[in-house]
N, CA, C and O atoms as a GROMACS GRO file, in nm:
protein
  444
    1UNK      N    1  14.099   8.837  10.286
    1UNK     CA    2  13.959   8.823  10.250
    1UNK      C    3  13.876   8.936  10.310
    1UNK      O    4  13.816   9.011  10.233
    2UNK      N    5  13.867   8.954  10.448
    2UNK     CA    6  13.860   9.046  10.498
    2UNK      C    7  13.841   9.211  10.440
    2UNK      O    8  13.745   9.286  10.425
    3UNK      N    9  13.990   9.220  10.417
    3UNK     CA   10  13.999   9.340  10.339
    3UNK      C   11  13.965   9.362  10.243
    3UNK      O   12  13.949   9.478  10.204
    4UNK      N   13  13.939   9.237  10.157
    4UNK     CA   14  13.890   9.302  10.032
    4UNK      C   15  13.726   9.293  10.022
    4UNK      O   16  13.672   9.327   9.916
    5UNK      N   17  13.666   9.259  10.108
    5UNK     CA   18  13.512   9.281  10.171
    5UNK      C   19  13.509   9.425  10.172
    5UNK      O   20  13.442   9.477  10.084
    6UNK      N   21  13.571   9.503  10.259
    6UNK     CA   22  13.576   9.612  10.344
    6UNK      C   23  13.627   9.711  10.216
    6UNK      O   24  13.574   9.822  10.202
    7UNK      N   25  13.698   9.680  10.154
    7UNK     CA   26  13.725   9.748  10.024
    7UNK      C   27  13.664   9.754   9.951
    7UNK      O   28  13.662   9.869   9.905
    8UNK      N   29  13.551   9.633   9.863
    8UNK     CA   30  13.463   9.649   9.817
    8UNK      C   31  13.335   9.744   9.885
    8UNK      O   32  13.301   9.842   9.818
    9UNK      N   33  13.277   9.725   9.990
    9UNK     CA   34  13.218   9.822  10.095
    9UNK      C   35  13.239   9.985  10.061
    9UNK      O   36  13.165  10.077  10.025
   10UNK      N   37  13.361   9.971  10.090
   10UNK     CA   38  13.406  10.146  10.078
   10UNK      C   39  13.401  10.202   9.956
   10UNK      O   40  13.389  10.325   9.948
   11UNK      N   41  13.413  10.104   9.814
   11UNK     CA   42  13.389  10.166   9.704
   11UNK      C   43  13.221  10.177   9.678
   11UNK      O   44  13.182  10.254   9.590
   12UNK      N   45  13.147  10.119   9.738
   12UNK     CA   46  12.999  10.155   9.738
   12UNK      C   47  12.971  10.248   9.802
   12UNK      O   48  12.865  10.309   9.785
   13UNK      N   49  13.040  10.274   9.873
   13UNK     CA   50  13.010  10.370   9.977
   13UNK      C   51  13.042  10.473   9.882
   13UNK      O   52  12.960  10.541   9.819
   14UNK      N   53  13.182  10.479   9.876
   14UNK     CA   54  13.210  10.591   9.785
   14UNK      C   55  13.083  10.657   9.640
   14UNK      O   56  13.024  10.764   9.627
   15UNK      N   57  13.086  10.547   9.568
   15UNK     CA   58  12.987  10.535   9.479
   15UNK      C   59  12.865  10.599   9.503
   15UNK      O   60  12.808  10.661   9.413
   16UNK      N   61  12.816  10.588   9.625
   16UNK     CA   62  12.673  10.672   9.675
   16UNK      C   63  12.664  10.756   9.710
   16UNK      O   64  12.572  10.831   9.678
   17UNK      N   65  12.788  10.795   9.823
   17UNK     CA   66  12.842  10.942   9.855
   17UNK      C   67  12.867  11.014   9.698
   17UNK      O   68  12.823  11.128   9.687
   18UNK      N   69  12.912  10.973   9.618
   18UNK     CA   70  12.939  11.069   9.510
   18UNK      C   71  12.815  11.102   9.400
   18UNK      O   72  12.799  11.209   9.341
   19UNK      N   73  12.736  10.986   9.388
   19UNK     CA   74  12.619  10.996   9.357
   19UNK      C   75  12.478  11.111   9.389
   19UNK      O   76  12.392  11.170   9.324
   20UNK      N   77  12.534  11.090   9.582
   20UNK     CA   78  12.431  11.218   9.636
   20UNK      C   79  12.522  11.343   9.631
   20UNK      O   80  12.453  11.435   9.674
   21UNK      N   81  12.594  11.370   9.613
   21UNK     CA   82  12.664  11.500   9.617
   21UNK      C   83  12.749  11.556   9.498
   21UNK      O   84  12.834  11.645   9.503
   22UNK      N   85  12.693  11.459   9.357
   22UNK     CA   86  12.712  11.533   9.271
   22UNK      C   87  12.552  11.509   9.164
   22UNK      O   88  12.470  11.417   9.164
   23UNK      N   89  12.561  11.656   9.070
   23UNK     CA   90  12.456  11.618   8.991
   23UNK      C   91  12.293  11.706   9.017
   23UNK      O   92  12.274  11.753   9.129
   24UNK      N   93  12.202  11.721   8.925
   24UNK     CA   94  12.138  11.828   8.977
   24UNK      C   95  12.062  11.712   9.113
   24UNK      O   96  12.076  11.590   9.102
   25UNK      N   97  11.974  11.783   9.251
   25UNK     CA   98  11.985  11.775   9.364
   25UNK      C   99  11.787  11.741   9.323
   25UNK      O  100  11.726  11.694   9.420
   26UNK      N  101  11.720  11.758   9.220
   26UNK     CA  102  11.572  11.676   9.254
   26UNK      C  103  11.617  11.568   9.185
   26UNK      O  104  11.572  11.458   9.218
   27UNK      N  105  11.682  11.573   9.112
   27UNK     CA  106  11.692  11.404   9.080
   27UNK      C  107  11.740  11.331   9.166
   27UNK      O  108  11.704  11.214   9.154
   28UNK      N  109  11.804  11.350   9.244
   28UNK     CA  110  11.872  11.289   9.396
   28UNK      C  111  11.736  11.250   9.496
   28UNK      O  112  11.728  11.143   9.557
   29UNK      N  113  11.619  11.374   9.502
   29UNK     CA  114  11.578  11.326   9.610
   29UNK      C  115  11.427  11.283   9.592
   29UNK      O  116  11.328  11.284   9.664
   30UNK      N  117  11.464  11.235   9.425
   30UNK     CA  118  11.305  11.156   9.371
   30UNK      C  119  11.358  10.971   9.354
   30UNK      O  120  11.288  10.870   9.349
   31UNK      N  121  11.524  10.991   9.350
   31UNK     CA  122  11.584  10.887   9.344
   31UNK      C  123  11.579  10.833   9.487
   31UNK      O  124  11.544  10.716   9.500
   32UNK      N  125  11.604  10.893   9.576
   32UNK     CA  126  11.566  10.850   9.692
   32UNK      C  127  11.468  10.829   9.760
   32UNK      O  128  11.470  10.753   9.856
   33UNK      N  129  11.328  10.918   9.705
   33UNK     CA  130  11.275  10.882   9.755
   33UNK      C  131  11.190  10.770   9.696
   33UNK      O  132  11.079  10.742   9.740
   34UNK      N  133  11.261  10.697   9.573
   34UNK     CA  134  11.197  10.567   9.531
   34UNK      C  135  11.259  10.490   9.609
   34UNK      O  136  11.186  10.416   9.675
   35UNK      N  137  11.414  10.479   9.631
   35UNK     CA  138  11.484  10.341   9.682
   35UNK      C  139  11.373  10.415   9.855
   35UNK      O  140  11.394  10.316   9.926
   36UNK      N  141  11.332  10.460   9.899
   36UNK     CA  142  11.285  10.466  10.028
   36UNK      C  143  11.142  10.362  10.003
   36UNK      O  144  11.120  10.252  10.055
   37UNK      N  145  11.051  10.441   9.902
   37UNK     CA  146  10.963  10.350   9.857
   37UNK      C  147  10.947  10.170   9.853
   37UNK      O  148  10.866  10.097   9.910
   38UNK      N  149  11.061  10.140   9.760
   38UNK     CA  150  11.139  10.032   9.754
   38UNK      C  151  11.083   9.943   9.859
   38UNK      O  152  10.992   9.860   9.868
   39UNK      N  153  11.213  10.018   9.966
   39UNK     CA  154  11.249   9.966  10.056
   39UNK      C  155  11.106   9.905  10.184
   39UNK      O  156  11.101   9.795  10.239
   40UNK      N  157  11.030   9.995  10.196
   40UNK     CA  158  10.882  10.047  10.230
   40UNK      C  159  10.821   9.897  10.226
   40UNK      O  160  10.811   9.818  10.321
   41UNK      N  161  10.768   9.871  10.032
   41UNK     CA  162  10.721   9.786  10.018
   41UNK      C  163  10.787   9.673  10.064
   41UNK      O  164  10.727   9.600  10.143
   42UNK      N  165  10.886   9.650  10.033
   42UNK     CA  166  10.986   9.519  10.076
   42UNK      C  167  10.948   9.491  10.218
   42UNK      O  168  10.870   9.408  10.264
   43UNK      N  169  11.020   9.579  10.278
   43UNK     CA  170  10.982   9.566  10.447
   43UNK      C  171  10.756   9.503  10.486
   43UNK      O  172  10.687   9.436  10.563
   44UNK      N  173  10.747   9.574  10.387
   44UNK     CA  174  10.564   9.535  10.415
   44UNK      C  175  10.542   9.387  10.393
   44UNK      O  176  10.493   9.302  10.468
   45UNK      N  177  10.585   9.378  10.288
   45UNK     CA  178  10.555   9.269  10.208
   45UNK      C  179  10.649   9.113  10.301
   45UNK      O  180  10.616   8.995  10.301
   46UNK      N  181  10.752   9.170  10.359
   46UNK     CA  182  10.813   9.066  10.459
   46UNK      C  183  10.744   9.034  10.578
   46UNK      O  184  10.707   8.918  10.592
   47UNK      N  185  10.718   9.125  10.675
   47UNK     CA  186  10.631   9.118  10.738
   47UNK      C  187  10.483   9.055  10.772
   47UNK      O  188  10.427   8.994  10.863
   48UNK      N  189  10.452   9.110  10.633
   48UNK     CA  190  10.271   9.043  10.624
   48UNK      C  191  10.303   8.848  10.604
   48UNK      O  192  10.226   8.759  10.640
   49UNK      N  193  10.453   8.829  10.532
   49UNK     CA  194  10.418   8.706  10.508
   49UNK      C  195  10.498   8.624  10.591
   49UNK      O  196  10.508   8.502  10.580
   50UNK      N  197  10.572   8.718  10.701
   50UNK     CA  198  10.590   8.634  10.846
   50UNK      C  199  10.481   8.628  10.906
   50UNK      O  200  10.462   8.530  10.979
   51UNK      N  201  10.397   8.710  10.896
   51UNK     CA  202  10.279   8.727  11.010
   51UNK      C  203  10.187   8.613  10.985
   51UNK      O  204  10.136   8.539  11.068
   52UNK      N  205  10.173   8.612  10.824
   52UNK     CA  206  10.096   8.515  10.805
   52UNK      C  207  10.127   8.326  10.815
   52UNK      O  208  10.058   8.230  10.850
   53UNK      N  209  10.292   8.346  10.753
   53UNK     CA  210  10.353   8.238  10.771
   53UNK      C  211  10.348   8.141  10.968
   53UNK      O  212  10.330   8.022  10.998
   54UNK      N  213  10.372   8.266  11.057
   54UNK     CA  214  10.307   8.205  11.186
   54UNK      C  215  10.170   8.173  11.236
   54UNK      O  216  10.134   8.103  11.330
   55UNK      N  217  10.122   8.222  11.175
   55UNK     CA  218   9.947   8.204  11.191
   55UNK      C  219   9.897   8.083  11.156
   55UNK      O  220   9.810   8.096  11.070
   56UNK      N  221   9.918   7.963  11.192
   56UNK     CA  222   9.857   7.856  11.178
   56UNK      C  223   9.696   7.803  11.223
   56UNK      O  224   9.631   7.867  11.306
   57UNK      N  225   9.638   7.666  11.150
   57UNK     CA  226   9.538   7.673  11.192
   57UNK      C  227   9.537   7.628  11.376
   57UNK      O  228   9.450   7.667  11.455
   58UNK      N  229   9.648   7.546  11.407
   58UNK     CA  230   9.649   7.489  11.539
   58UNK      C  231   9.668   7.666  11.612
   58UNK      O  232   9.643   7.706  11.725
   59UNK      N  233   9.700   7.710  11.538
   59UNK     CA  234   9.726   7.844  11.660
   59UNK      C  235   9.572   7.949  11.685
   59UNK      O  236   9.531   8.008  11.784
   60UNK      N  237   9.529   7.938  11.571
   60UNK     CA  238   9.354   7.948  11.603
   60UNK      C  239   9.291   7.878  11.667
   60UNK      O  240   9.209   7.936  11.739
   61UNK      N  241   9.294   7.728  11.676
   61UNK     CA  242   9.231   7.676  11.726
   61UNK      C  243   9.253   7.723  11.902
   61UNK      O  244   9.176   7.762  11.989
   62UNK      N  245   9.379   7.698  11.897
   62UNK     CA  246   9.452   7.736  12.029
   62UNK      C  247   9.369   7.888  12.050
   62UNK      O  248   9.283   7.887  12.138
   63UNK      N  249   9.383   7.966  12.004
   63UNK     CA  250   9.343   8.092  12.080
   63UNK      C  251   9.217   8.070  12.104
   63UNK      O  252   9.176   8.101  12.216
   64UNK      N  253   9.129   8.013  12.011
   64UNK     CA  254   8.964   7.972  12.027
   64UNK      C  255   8.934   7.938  12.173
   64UNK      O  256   8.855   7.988  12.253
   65UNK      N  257   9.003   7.859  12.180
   65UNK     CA  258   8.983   7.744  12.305
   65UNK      C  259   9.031   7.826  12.415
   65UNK      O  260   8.976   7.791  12.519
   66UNK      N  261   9.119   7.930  12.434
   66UNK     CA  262   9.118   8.023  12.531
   66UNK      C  263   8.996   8.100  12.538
   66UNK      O  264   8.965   8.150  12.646
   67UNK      N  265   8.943   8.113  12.464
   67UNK     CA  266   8.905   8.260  12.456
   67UNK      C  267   8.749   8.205  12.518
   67UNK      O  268   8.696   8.256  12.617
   68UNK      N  269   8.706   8.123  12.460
   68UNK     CA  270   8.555   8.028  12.454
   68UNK      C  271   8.601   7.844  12.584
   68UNK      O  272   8.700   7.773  12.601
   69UNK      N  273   8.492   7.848  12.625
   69UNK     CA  274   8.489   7.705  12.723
   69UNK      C  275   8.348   7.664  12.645
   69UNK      O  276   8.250   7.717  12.594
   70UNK      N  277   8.408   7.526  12.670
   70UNK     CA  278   8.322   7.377  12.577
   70UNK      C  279   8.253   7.395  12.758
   70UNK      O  280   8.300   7.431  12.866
   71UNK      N  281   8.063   7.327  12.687
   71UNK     CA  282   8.021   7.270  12.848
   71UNK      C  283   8.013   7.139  12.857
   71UNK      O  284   8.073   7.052  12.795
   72UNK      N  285   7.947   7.134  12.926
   72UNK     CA  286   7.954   6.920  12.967
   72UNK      C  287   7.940   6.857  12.841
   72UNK      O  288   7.964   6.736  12.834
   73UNK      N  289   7.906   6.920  12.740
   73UNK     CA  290   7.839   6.812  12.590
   73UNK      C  291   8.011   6.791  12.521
   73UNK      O  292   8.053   6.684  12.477
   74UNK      N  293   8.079   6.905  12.526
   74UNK     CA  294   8.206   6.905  12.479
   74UNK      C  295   8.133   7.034  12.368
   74UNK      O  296   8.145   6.992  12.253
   75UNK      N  297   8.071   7.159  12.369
   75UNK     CA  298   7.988   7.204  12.242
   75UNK      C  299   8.061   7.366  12.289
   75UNK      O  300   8.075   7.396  12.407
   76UNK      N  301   8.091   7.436  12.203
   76UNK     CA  302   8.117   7.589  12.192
   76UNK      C  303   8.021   7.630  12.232
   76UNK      O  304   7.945   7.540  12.268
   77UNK      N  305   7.959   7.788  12.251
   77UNK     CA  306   7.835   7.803  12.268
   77UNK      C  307   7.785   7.838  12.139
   77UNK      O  308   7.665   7.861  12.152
   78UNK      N  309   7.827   7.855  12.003
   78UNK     CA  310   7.712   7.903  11.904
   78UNK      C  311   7.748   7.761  11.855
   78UNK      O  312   7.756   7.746  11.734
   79UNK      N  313   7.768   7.668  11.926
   79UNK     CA  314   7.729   7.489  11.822
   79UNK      C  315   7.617   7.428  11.917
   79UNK      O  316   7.584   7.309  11.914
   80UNK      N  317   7.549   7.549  12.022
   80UNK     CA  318   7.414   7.440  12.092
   80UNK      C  319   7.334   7.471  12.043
   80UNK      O  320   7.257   7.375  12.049
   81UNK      N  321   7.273   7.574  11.971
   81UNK     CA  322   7.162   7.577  11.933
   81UNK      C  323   7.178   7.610  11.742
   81UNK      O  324   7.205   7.717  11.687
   82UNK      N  325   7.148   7.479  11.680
   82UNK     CA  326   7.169   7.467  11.532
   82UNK      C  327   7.049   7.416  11.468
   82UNK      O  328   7.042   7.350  11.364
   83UNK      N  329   6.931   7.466  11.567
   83UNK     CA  330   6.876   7.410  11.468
   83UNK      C  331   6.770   7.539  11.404
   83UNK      O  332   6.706   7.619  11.472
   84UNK      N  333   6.774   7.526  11.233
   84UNK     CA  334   6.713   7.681  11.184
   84UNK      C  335   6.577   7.629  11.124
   84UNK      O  336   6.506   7.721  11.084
   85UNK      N  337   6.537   7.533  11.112
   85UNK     CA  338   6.417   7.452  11.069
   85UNK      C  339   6.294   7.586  11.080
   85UNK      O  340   6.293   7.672  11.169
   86UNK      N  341   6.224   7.578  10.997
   86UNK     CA  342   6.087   7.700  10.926
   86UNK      C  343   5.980   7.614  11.097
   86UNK      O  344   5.860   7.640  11.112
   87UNK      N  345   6.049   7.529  11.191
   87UNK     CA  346   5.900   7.492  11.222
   87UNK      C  347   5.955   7.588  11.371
   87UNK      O  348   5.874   7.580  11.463
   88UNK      N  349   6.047   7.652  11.393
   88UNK     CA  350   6.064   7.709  11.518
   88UNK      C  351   6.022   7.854  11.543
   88UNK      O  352   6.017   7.909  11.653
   89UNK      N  353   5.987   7.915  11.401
   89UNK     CA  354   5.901   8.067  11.397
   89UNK      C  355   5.808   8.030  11.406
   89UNK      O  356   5.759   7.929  11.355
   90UNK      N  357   5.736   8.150  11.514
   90UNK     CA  358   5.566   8.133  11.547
   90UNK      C  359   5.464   8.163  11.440
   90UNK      O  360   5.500   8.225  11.340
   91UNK      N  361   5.349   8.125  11.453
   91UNK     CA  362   5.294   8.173  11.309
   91UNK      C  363   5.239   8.323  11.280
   91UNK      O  364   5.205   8.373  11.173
   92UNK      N  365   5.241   8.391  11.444
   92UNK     CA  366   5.230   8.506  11.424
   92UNK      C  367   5.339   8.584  11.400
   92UNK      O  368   5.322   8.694  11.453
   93UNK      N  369   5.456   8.576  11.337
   93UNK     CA  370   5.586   8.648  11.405
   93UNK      C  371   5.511   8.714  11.251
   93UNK      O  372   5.428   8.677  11.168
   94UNK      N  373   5.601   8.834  11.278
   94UNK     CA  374   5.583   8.987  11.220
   94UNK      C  375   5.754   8.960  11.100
   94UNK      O  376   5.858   8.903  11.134
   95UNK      N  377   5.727   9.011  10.995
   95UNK     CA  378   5.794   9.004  10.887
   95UNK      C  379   5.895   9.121  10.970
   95UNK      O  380   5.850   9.206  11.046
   96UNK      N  381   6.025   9.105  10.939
   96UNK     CA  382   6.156   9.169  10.984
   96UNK      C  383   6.202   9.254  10.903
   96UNK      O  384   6.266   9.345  10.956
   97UNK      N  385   6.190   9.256  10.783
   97UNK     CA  386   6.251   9.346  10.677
   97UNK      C  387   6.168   9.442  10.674
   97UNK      O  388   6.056   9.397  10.648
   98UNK      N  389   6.168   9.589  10.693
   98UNK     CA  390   6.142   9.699  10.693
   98UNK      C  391   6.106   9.755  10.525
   98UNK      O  392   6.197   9.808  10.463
   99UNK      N  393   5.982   9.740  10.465
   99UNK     CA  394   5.969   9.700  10.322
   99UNK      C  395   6.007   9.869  10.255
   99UNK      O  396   6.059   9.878  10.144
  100UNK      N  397   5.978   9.979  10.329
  100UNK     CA  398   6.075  10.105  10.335
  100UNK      C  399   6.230  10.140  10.346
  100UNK      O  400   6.298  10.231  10.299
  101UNK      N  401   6.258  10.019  10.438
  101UNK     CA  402   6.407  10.083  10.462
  101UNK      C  403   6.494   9.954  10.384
  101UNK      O  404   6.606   9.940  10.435
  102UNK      N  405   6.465   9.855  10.268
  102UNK     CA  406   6.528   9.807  10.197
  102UNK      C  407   6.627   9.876  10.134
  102UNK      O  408   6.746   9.875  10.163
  103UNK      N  409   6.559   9.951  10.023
  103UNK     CA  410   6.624  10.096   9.976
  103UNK      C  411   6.561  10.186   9.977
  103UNK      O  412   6.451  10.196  10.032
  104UNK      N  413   6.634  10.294   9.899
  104UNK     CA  414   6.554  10.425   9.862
  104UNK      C  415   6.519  10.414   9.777
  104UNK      O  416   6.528  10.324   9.694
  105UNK      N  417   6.437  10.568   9.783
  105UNK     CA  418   6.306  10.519   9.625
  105UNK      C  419   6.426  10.646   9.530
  105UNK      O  420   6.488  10.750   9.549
  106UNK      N  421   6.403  10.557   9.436
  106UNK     CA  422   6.468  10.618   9.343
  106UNK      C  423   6.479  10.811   9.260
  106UNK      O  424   6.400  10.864   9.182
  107UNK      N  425   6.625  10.874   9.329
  107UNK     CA  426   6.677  10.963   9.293
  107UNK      C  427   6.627  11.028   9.448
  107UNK      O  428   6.585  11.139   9.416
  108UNK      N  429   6.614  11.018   9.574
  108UNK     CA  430   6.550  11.029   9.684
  108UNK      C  431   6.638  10.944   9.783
  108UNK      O  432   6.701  10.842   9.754
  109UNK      N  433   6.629  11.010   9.911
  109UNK     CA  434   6.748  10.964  10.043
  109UNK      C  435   6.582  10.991  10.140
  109UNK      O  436   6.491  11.072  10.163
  110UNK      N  437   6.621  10.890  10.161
  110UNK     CA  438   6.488  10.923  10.341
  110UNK      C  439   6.566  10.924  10.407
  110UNK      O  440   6.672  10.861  10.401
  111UNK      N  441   6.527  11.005  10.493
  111UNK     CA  442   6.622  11.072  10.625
  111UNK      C  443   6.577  10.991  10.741
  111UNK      O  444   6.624  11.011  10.853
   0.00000   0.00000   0.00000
């Protein structure tokens, strides 16, 4: 059984060795450099979907919880202050959007 593994083997081998060393020599190394291509994507495409395949949500959560400390309430720090209610801007506050630097005026770049 063995041997005829190893025999089959050697006739591929053969097969490719004779492949690259006979025949005109850019078709050889546009042929190669697709099976490199190939190979390229394959390898990418395995990767990204181990990477992703380990990435669970418990493993986010997990890194979260390193990264950030809950305080006495049990609260992250951007879950203490939620509240966006129109009654917490002052009535003097100054409009934020820059009514110039929205865009440019048309066919014109301000510097």
């Amino acid at each position: 059984m063995l041997d005829n593994i190893l025999q089959f083997l050697q006739s591929i081998w053969g097969a490719i060795y004779g492949w690259i060393t006979d025949g005109k020599p850019i078709r050889k190394i546009r042929g190669m450099f697709g099976i490199i291509m190939m190979y390229s994507f394959y390898s990418y495409l395995y990767k990204s979907h181990k990477r992703a395949k380990s990435r669970t949500k418990e493993m986010d959560e997990q890194l979260i919880e390193e990264m950030y400390e809950k305080n006495e309430d049990g609260l992250y720090p951007w879950e203490i202050d939620t509240d966006t209610s129109a009654d917490r801007i002052p009535k003097d506050a100054s409009v934020y959007a820059d009514k110039g630097l929205v865009r440019p005026n048309r066919g014109r770049w301000k510097i």
